[in-house]
C-alpha positions as CSV (number, residue, x, y, z in Angstrom):
1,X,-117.8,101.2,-97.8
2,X,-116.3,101.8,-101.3
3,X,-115.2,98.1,-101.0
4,X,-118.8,97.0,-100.2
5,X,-120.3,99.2,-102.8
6,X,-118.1,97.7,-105.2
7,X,-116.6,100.8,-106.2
8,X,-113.0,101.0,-108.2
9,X,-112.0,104.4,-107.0
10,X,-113.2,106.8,-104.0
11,X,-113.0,110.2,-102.3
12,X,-112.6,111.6,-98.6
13,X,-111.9,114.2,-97.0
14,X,-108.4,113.3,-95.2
15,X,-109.7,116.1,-92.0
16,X,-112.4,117.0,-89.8
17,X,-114.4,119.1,-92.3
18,X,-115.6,121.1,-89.8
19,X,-112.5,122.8,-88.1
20,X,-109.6,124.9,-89.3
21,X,-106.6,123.0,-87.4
22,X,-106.7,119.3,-86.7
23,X,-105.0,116.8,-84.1
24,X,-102.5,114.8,-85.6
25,X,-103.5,111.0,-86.7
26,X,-103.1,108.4,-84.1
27,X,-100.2,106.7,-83.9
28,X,-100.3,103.9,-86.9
29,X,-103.5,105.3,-88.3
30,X,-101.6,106.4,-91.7
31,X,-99.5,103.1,-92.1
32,X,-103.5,101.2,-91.5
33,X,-105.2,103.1,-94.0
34,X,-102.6,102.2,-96.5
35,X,-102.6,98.8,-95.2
36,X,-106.2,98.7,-95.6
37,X,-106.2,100.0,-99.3
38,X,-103.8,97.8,-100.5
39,X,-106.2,94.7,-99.3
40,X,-108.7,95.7,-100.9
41,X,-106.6,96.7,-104.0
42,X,-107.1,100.6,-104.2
43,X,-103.5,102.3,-105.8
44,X,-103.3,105.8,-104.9
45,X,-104.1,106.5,-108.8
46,X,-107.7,105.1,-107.4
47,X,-108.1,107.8,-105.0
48,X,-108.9,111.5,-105.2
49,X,-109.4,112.5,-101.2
50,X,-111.5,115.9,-101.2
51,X,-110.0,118.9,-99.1
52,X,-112.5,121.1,-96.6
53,X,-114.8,123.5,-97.8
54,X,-113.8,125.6,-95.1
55,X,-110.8,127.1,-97.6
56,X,-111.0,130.3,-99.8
57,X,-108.0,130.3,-101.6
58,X,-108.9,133.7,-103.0
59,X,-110.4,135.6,-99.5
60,X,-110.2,138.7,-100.0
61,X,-109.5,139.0,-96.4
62,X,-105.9,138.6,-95.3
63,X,-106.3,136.6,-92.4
64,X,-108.9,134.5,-93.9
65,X,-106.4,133.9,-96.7
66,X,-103.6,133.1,-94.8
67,X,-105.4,130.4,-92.7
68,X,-106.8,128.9,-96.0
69,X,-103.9,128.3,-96.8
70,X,-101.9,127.0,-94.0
71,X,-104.9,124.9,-93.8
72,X,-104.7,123.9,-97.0
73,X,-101.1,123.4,-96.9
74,X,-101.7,120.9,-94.3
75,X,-104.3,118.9,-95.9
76,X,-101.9,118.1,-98.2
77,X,-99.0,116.9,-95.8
78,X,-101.6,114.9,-94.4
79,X,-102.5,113.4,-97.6
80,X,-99.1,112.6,-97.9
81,X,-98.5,111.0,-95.2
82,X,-101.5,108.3,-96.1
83,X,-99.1,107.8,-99.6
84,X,-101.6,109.7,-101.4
85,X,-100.6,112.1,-104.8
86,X,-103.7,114.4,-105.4
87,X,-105.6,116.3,-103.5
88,X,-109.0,118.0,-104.9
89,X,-109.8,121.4,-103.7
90,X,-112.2,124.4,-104.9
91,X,-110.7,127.4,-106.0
92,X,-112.9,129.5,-103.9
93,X,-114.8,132.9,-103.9
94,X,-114.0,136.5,-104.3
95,X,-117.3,137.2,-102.3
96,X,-117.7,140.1,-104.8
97,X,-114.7,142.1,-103.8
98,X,-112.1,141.3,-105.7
99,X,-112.2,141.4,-110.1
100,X,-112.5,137.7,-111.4
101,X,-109.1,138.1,-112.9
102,X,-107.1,139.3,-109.7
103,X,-108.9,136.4,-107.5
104,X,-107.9,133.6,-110.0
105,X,-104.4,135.5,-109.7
106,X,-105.1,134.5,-106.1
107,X,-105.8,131.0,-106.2
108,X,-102.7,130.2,-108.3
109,X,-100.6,132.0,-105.4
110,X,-102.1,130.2,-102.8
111,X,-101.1,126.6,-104.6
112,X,-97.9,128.0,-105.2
113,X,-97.8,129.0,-101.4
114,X,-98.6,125.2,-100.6
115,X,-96.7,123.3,-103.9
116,X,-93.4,125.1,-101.8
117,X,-94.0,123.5,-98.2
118,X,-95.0,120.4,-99.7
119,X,-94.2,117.6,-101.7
120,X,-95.1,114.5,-104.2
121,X,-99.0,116.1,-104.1
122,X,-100.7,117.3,-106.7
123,X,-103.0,120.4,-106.5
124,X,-106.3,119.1,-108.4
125,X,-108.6,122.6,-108.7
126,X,-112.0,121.6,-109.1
127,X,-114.4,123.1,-111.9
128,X,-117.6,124.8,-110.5
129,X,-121.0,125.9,-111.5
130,X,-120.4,129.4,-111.1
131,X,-123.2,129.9,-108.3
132,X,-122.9,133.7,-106.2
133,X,-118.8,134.7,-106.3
134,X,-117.4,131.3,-106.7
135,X,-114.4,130.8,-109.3
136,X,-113.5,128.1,-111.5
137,X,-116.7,127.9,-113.7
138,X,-114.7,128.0,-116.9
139,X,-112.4,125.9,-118.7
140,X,-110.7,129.5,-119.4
141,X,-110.5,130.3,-115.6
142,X,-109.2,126.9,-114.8
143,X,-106.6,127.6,-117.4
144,X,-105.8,131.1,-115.8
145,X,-105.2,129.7,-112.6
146,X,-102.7,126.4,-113.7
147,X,-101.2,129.5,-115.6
148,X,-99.8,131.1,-112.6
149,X,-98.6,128.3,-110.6
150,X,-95.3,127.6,-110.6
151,X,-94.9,123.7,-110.6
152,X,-97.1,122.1,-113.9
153,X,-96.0,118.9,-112.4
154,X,-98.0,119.3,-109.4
155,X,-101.3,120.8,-110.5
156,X,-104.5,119.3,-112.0
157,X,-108.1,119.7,-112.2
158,X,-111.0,117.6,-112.2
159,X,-113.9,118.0,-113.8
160,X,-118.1,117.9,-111.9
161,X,-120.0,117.0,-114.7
162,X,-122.9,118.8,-112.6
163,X,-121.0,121.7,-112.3
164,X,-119.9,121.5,-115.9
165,X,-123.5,121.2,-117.0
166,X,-125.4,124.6,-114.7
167,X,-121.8,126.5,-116.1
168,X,-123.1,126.2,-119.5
169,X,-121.2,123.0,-120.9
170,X,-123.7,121.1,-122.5
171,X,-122.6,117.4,-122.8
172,X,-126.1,116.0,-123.4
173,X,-126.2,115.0,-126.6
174,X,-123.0,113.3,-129.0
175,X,-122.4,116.4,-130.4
176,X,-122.8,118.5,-127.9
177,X,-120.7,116.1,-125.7
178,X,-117.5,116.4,-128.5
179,X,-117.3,120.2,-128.3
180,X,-117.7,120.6,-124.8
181,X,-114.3,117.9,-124.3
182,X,-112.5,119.8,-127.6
183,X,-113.0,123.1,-125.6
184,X,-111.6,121.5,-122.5
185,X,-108.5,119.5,-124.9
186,X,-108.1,123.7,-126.5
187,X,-108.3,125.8,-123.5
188,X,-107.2,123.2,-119.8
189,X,-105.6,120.0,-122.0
190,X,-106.2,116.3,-120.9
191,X,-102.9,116.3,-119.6
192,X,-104.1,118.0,-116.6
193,X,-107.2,116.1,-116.3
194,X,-106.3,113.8,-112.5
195,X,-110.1,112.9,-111.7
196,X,-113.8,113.5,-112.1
197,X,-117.1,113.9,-110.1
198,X,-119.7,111.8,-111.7
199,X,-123.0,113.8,-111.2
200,X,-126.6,114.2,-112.9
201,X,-127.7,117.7,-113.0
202,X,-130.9,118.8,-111.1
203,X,-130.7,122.2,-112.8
204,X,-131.1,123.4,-116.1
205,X,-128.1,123.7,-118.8
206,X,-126.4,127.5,-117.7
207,X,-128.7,127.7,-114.6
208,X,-125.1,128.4,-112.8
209,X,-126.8,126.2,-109.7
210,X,-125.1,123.5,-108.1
211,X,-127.7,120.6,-107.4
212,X,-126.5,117.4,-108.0
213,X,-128.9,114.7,-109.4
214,X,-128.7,110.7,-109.3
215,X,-127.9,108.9,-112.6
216,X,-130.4,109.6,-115.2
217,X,-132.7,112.2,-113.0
218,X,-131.4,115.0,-114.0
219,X,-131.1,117.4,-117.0
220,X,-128.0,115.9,-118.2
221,X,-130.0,112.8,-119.1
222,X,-128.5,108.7,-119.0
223,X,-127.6,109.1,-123.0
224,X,-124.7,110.8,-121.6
225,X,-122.9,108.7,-118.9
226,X,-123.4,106.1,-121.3
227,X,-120.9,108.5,-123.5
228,X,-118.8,109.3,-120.7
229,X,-118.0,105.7,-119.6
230,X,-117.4,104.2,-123.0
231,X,-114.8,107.6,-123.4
232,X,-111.4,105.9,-123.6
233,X,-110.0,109.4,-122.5
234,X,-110.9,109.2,-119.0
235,X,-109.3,106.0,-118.6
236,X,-106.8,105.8,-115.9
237,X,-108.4,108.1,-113.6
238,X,-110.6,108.1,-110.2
239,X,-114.2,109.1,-111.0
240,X,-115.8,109.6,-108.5
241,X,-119.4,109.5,-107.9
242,X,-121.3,112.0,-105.5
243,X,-124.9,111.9,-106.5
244,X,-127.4,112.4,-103.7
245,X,-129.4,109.1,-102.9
246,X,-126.8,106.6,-100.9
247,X,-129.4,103.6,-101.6
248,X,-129.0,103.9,-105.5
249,X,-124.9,104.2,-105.2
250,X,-124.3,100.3,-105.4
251,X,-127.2,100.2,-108.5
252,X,-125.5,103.5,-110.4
253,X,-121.9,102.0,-109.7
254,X,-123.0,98.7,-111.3
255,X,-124.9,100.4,-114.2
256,X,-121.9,102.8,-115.0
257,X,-119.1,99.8,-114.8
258,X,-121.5,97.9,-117.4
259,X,-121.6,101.3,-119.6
260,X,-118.0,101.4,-119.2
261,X,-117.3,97.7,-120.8
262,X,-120.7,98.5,-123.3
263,X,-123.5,96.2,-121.5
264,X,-125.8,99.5,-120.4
């Protein structure tokens, strides 16, 4: 489909979303996928597969914890196996029994926990909009958790510019758009940035409500993917786009690769 689309970079999730332990891939099915990708010219630099949404790297219940993370551990052999480096993940919820601090403490333990029985992945913790108990709302939080891990090498984050928008990081106007990436350069550093999910905002600015919006329907407004796609600092990475109407993908891809070269 991403081929079709004409998209440069995609996402997947590389197991059955749905279920906690998963049937090993077919014989041949890894050495066809990267087959497959390398016809139609996708590098592993192009591709930032998604893990479940099943995991809570910061449970605050022990057996919930530990299969998260066996789970999670896995997604990422799997991953590896399909000659992928990254895998995107969200950090997860405290479900409003643990302190902030002690569950980001959490999340870095359970990358560290995968980083060991694992290799040649990297770890790529997702920013989120702060909705109920979830984690990773802040550039500060992100920091706290790549703080803990063990492995720098191996750990990442990628940034949901609808998420980033209903946390409070307004990127709508020029100005507005600098600070927000200086507080990210100050606090995370673009050395960790490994993707991005390219996302209007159906929500207000701080609403702390994850509702992603297509191109240019949301809050965010078009003004600003036209600044994000002429950013020369988010070259080299997979963005990824996840807004909500598949009939307007091939249209927003097109519109974004002409912002990207300065024909919007």
């Amino acid at each position: 489909m991403a081929k079709a689309l004409g998209a440069s970079a995609f996402a997947f999730c590389p197991v059955d979303p749905k279920l906690w332990r998963y049937p090993a891939y077919p014989d041949g099915e890894a050495a066809r996928f990267s087959a497959e990708c390398a016809e139609c010219g996708y590098t592993p630099a192009q591709i930032l597969p998604h893990a479940s949404l099943l995991l809570n790297l910061c449970s605050p219940d022990a057996r919930k914890l530990k299969l998260s993370r066996d789970s999670f551990t896995e997604q990422m052999r799997r991953v590896a196996s399909l000659g992928l480096d990254r895998l995107n993940f969200h950090p997860g919820s405290h479900m409003r029994e643990l302190e902030e601090e002690a569950a980001l403490d959490l999340v870095a333990a359970s990358i560290n926990y995968a980083l060991e029985r694992t290799e040649g992945v990297t770890a790529v913790i997702e920013n989120m909009a702060g909705q109920g108990s979830n984690l990773g709302y802040t550039f500060a939080q992100l920091a706290r958790i790549i703080d803990g891990v063990a492995d720098k090498s191996r750990v990442g984050v990628c940034i949901d510019t609808c998420h980033a928008f209903a946390a409070g990081y307004d990127m709508s106007t020029p100005e507005a758009y600098e600070a927000a990436w200086q507080e990210f350069a100050d606090t995370v550093g673009f050395g960790y940035l490994r993707g991005m999910h390219i996302n209007d905002s159906l929500k207000p600015l701080a609403s702390r409500v994850d509702r992603h919006a297509s191109i240019g329907k949301g809050e965010l407004g078009t003004p600003f993917f036209g600044l994000l796609m002429a950013d020369r600092r988010l070259d080299g990475i997979p963005l990824i786009l996840e807004t909500p109407d598949p009939s307007l993908w091939q249209m927003e891809i097109g519109w974004l690769r002409a912002a990207a070269n300065g024909n919007a």
